[in-house]
VOGU-14437 format. One record per residue (C-alpha): residue in one letter; x, y, z. Coordinates in steps of 0.05 Angstrom, whole numbers. Example, Ala and Ser with C-alpha at 12.3 -4.5 7.8 and 13.67 -1.06 7.14 Angstrom:
! VOGU-14437
A_246_-90_156
S_273_-21_143
***
This chain:
! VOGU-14437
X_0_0_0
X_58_44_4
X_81_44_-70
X_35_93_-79
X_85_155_-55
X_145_116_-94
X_120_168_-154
X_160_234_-143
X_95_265_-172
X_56_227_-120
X_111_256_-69
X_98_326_-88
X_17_323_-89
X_25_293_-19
X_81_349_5
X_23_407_-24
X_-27_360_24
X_15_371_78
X_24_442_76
X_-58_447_64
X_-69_406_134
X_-11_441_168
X_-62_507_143
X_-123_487_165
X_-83_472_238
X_-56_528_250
X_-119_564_225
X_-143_580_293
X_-69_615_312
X_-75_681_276
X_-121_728_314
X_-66_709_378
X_-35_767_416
X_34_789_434
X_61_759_496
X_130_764_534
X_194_799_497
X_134_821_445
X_136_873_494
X_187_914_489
X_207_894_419
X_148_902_392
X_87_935_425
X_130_988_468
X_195_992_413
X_186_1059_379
X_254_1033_333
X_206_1000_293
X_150_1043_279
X_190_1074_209
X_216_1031_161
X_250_1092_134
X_316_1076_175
X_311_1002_172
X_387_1005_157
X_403_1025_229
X_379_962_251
X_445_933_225
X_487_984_255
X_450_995_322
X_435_936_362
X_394_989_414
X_339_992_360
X_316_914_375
X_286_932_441
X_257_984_484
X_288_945_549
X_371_968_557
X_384_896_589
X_349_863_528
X_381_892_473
X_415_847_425
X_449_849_348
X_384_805_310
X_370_860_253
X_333_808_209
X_283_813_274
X_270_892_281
X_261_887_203
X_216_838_195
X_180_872_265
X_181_930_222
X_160_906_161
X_101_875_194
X_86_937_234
X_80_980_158
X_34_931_122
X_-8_922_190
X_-8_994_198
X_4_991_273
X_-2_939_323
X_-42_886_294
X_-10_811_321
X_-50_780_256
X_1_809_200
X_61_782_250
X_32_718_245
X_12_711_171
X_95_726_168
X_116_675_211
X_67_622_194
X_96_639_112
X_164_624_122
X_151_563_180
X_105_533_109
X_170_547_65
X_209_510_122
X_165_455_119
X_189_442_42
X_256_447_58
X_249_393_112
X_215_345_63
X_274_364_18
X_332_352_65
X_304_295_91
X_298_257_30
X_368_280_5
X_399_246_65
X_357_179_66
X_376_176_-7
X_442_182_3
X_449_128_57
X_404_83_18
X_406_107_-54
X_333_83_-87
X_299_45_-37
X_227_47_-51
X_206_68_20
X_257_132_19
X_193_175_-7
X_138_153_47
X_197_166_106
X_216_232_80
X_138_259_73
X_119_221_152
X_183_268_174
X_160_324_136
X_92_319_166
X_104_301_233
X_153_366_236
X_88_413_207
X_42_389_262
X_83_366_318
X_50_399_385
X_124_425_414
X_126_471_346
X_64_501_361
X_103_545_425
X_147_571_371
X_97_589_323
X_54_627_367
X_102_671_403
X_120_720_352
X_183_736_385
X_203_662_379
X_210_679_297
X_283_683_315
X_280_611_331
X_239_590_271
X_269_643_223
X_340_623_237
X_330_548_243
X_300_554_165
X_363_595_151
X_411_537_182
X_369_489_139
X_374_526_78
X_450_539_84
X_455_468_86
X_415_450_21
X_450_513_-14
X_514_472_7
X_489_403_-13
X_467_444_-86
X_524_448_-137
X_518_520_-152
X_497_538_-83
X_576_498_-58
X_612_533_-119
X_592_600_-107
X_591_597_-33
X_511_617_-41
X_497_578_24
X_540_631_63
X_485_689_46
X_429_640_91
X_474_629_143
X_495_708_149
X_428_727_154
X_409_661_204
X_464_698_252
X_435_765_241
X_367_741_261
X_392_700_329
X_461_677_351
X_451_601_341
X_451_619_264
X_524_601_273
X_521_536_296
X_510_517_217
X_583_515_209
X_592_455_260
X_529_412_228
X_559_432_162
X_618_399_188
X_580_330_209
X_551_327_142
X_616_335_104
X_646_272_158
X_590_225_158
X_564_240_81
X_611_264_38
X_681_227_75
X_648_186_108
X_715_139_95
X_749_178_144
X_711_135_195
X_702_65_166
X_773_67_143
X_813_117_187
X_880_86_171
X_882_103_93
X_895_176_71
X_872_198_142
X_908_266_128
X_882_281_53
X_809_270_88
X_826_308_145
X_849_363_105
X_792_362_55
X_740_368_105
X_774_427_137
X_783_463_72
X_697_451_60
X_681_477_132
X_733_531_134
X_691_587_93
X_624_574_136
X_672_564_207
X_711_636_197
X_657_676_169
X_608_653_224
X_664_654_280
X_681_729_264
X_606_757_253
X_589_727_324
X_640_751_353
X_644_820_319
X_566_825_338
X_568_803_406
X_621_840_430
X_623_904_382
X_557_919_360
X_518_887_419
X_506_941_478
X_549_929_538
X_482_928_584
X_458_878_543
X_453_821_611
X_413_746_601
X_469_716_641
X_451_684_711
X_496_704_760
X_459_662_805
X_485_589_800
X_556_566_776
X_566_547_709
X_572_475_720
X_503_481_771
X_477_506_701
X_506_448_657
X_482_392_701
X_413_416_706
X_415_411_632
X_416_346_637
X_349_348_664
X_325_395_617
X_340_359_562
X_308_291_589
X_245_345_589
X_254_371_516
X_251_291_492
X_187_280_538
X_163_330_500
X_183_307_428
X_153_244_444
X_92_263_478
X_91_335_482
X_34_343_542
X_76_383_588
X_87_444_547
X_85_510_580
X_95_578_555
X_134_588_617
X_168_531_651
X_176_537_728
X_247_489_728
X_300_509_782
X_363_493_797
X_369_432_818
X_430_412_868
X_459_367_885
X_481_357_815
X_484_278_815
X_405_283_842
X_370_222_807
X_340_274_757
X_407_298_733
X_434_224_726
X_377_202_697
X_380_259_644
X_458_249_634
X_448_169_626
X_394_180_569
X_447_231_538
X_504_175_536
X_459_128_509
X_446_174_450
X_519_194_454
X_533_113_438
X_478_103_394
X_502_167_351
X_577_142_345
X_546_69_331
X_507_89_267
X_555_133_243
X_601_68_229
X_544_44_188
X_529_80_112
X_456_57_118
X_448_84_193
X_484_156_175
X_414_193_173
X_407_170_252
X_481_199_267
X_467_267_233
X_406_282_259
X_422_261_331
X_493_302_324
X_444_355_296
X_400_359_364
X_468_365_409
X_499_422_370
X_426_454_369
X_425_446_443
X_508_478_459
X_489_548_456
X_428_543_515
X_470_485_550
X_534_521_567
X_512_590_564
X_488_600_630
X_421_634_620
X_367_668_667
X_310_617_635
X_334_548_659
X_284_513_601
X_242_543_558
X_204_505_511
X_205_545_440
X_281_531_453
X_264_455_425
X_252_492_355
X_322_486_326
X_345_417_354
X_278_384_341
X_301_383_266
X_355_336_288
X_301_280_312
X_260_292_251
X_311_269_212
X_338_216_259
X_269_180_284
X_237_174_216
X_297_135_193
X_307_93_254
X_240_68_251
X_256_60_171
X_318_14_184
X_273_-24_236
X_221_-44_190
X_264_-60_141
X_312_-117_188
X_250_-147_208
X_217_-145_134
X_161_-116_157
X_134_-91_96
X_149_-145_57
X_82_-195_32
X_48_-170_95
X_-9_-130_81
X_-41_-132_155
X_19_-100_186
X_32_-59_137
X_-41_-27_150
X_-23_-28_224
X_31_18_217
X_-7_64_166
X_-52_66_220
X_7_82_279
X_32_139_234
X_-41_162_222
X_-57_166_289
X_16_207_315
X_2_254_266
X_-70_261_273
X_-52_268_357
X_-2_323_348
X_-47_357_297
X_-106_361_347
X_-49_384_401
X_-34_443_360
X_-99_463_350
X_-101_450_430
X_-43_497_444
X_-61_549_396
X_-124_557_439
X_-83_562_502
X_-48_611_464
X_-106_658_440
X_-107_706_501
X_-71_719_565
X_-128_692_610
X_-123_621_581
X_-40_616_568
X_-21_641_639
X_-81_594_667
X_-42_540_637
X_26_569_666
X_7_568_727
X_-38_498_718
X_30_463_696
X_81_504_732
X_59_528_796
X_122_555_816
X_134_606_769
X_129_678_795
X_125_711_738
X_67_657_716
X_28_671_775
X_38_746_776
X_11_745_696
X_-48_704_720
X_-68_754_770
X_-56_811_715
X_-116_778_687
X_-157_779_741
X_-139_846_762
X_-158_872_692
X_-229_855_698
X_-230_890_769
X_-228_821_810
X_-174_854_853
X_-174_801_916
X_-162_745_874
X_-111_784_834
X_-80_795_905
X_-78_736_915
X_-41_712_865
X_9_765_871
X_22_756_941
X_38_683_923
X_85_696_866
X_117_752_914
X_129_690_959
X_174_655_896
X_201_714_874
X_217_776_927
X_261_819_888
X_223_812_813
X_203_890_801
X_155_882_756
X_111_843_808
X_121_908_852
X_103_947_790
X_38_905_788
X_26_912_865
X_32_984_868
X_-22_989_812
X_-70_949_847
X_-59_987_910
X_-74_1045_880
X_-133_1020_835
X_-159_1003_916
X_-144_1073_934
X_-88_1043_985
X_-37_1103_961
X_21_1095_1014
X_24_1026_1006
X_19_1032_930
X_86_1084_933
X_122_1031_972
X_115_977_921
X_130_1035_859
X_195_1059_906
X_206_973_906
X_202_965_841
X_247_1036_827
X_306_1003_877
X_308_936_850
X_316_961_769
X_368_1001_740
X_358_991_671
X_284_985_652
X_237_1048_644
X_178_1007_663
X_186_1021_744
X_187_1105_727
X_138_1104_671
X_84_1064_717
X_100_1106_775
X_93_1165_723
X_24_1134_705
X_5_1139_775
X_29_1202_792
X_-10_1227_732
X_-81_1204_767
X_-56_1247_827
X_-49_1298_777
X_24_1299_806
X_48_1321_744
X_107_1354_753
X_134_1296_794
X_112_1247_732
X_143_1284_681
X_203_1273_725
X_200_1200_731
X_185_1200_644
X_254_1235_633
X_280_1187_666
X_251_1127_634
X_267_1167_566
X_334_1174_590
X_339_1093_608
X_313_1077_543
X_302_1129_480
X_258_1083_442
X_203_1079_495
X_146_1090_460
X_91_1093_517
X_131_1143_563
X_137_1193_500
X_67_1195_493
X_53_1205_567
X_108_1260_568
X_72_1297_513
X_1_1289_540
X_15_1318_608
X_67_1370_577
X_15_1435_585
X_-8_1406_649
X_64_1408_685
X_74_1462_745
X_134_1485_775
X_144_1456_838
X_130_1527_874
X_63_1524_836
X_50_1451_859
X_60_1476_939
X_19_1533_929
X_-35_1492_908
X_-22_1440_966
X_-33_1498_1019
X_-96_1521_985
X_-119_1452_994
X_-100_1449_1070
X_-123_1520_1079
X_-200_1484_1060
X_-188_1426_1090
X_-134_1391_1123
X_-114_1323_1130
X_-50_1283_1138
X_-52_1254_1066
X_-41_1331_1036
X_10_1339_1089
X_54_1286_1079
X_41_1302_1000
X_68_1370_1029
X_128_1347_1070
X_145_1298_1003
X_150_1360_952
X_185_1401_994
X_232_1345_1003
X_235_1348_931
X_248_1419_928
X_302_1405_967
X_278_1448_1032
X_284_1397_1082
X_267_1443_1142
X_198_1456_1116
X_189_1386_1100
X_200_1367_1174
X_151_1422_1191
X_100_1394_1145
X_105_1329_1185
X_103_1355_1253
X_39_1384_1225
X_15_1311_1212
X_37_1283_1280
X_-8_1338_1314
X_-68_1302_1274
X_-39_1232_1274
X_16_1219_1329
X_24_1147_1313
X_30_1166_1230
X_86_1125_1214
X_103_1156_1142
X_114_1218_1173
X_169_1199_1215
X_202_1168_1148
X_192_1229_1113
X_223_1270_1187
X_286_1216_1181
X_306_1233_1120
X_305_1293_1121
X_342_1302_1179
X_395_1255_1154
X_403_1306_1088
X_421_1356_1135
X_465_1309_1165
X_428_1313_1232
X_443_1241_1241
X_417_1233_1311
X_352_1266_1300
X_343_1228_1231
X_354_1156_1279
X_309_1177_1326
X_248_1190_1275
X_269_1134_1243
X_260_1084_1302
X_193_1113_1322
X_169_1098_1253
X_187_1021_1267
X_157_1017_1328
X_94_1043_1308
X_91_988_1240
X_159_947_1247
X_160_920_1172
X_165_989_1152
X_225_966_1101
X_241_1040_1072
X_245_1059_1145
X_290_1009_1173
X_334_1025_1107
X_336_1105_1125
X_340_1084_1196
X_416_1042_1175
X_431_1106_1128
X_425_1149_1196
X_466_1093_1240
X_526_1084_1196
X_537_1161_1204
X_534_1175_1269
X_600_1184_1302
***
């Protein structure tokens, strides 16, 4: 029954059939949203709003992203954000996807086409090479794992620069493409649109050892220098072009702020969790029902814990079988692709990075297992002579295939649902991993968004739990304390979030927000110049800057109108509003004065003698400053900022 696909016209009517299905799939994908890094370098990266200087994307890695610690060299990435920001005419997620989804449809051919190259080379004719080459091809185009790359438009690096790798590799295989180098264009612009681009140079390498000198292994004592030397001359273009462009990007044209490193754990802490990881990744190629958007795995120590070793022993067994096939011409396919799912894997393995797993990162090495498994199960069938006079079975495993690729199709459609809005993929988050902060915080954003603010508190106190010192939680507290009029405790979490960032705008553009409801907007514009100043290409804190711009008062102007207010009707809250601007101002005297003020309404007001310690302690009246400071604890002793002003007072006292 499966002469049928032996036609290469048959082959070609079922690649088109493939491509339809792989459609109709991902048909319910293109109305999702932007989610994560879409963020800042998309929705909030003002870089990509003119297509008119798309050439600075190639000489200014700051354009990628609004975020300073984010910034990378991809300019294939801001252009094709770009490009899809001009024909959408502004933020519209469904032109980013019709993009993506193109080119992940023109990877799909190139699959079918790589595939069958290398099963025809390590078994030149066989009838069967056709039938294995299209079940790859399809079981890549709807496998569930791809469906976290294709929905996350940021992840386009992945799929954009995995069909780049691919592509350099056919341009190679192509006799025009290897004699005029045309294969080193793809993998230029695979680098440009994410680092890994230059791992094509080592699978270029594998392919030259196991498929074109592939008598370098099965005969290593004849001409083992000629061979050697051969295969260095073929890799040497696509190994010192690639070498130098990462290298000149990363450390040249890539800002010096840009941070993804965690500091956190040692490197090798980092390796051997790997391990684990990748025992996850293969869970999830085989059956992919632990995908989330945002895994919640830790470190895990010691590093010879059972899930380490247990990880590391399934590596060495791949390890062996990988060196055993590669012995064998007919078996080279397995070797390849499992040598292609370890190089795919190097960059996130011993690059020590703040995301211990994330599962779009399965993208790029997947390829390797789509090439290997097909063919393992092909050489299988064949020892046993499975298909041979035995029409039963051979309907049996029609019916296996039929059924993995009918699962993983209704998966996709599955996990583009999870993936249509923010309620429904951070449900999931935190449904599969519970101990993700950020998941739960993004969960509660949901919540808090349709004005369900205890349960959004909720969540936020229990993320805050996982995660004490993540600033964007604080960001989201402070709003939600101030959406529940609870102002003071709504500053603390904005003057959090403010001490535990440096480089992000998002802490003074929020607080800005804020200040703006207070119609505080002299101390919001300052907070927005400083955002601006963080990062130029912040779109949302230019726009708040110039709507509040004929609304801004001097500072004198903002006091005056304070006092009219207490003159009407005073209270502590415009009094400690009082004390805080003339802090501002810099006139620390009449700050204290506007808190003694408070005290003679509230005595036991514990903001006001935090706003009396600091002030003493600028006028270096270090005593008095200690003294306010520990009355403040007394009255509420997990006054934080306090006990903070309360050490800045101690350390100078003589």
């Amino acid at each position: 029954m499966f002469t049928i696909f032996t036609s290469k016209k048959n082959e070609i009517k079922v690649l088109i059939a493939i491509l339809a299905i792989t459609f109709v799939v991902y048909l319910n994908h293109f109305d999702n949203p932007f989610f994560f890094d879409d963020t800042h370098t998309i929705s909030e990266n003002e870089s990509i709003r003119n297509l008119s200087n798309w050439t600075s994307f190639f000489t200014n890695a700051d354009t990628f992203s609004s975020l300073p610690a984010n910034r990378a060299y991809r300019p294939m990435i801001t252009l094709m954000n770009a490009i899809d920001y001009s024909f959408a005419g502004g933020l519209n997620s469904r032109y980013y996807h019709y993009h993506i989804f193109f080119w992940f449809l023109v990877l799909i051919v190139l699959i079918y086409l790589i595939t069958r190259h290398l099963y025809n080379i390590a078994l030149p004719k066989h009838k069967y090479i056709g039938i294995t080459s299209l079940f790859a091809t399809a079981w890549f185009a709807l496998h569930t794992a791809n469906a976290e790359t294709i929905n996350y438009i940021c992840a386009r690096s992945d799929s954009f620069s995995t069909l780049c790798i691919v592509a350099s590799l056919l341009l190679y295989i192509h006799p025009i493409g290897k004699k005029w180098h045309l294969y080193l264009i793809t993998m230029i612009i695979g680098i440009w649109t994410k680092q890994t681009g230059v791992m094509f140079f080592p699978i270029l390498f594998i392919y030259i050892l196991l498929f074109e000198e592939h008598s370098l292994i099965s005969d290593f004592k004849k001409d083992t220098k000629e061979k050697i030397l051969r295969i260095i001359k073929r890799v040497a273009p696509a190994a010192i072009i690639a070498s130098f462009l990462f290298l000149f990007n990363q450390y040249y044209l890539t800002p010096i702020s840009t941070d993804s490193t965690n500091f956190s754990v040692t490197r090798f802490e980092y390796f051997s969790t790997q391990w684990y990881v990748i025992m996850h990744y293969l869970g999830n190629f085989i059956l992919p029902v632990n995908l989330s958007a945002d895994p919640d795995i830790t470190i895990i120590k010691p590093w010879y814990s059972l899930k380490t070793l247990s990880g590391l022993i399934i590596i060495l067994g791949m390890i062996f079988i990988m060196i055993k096939t590669a012995l064998k011409k007919d078996q080279r396919p397995i070797s390849f692709g499992l040598a292609w799912f370890f190089i795919a894997l190097l960059p996130t393995t011993l690059n020590p990075l703040f995301q211990i797993a994330n599962d779009h990162r399965m993208f790029f090495p997947f390829i390797g297992l789509f090439i290997a498994v097909p063919w393992g199960g092909l050489m299988l069938i064949k020892k046993y002579n499975v298909f041979e006079n035995n029409n039963k079975k051979n309907i049996q495993i029609a019916l296996l295939l039929s059924l993995i690729l009918i699962g993983h199709a209704y998966g996709t459609v599955q996990r583009n649902k999870v993936w249509d809005s923010g309620e429904s993929l951070w449900f999931d988050v935190v449904t599969k991993s519970p101990k993700n902060g950020r998941g739960l915080m993004n969960y509660g954003l949901t919540h808090m968004a349709k004005g369900n603010y205890e349960i959004a508190l909720d969540y936020f106190n229990r993320a805050i739990e996982l995660t004490p010192n993540y600033y964007t939680l604080h960001i989201n507290l402070a709003i939600l304390y101030g959406g529940t009029n609870n102002h003071l405790k709504a500053i603390e979490h904005f003057e959090s979030a403010l001490h535990l960032n440096s480089s992000s705008p998002a802490p003074e553009y929020y607080y800005a927000r804020y200040l703006v409801k207070q119609e505080e907007f002299q101390k919001a514009s300052i907070y927005l110049n400083q955002a601006i100043a963080k990062s130029p290409n912040h779109t949302k804190s230019k726009e708040l800057l110039t709507q509040i711009s004929g609304n801004i008062k001097t500072p004198q102007e903002e006091v005056e109108i304070l006092l009219n207010k207490i003159n009407e009707s005073s209270s502590p809250e415009l009094y400690l509003e009082l004390s805080i601007k003339y802090y501002e101002m810099k006139e620390y005297k009449m700050s204290i004065t506007a808190c003694k003020e408070i005290l003679k309404i509230d005595p036991r007001n514990a903001d006001a003698y935090n706003n009396m310690c600091v002030a003493y302690n600028q006028l270096k009246q270090w005593e008095l400053g200690a003294e306010a400071c520990r009355k403040a604890i007394t009255i509420n002793p997990d006054f934080q900022l306090a006990k903070n002003n309360l050490k800045w007072a101690t350390d100078n006292i003589q």
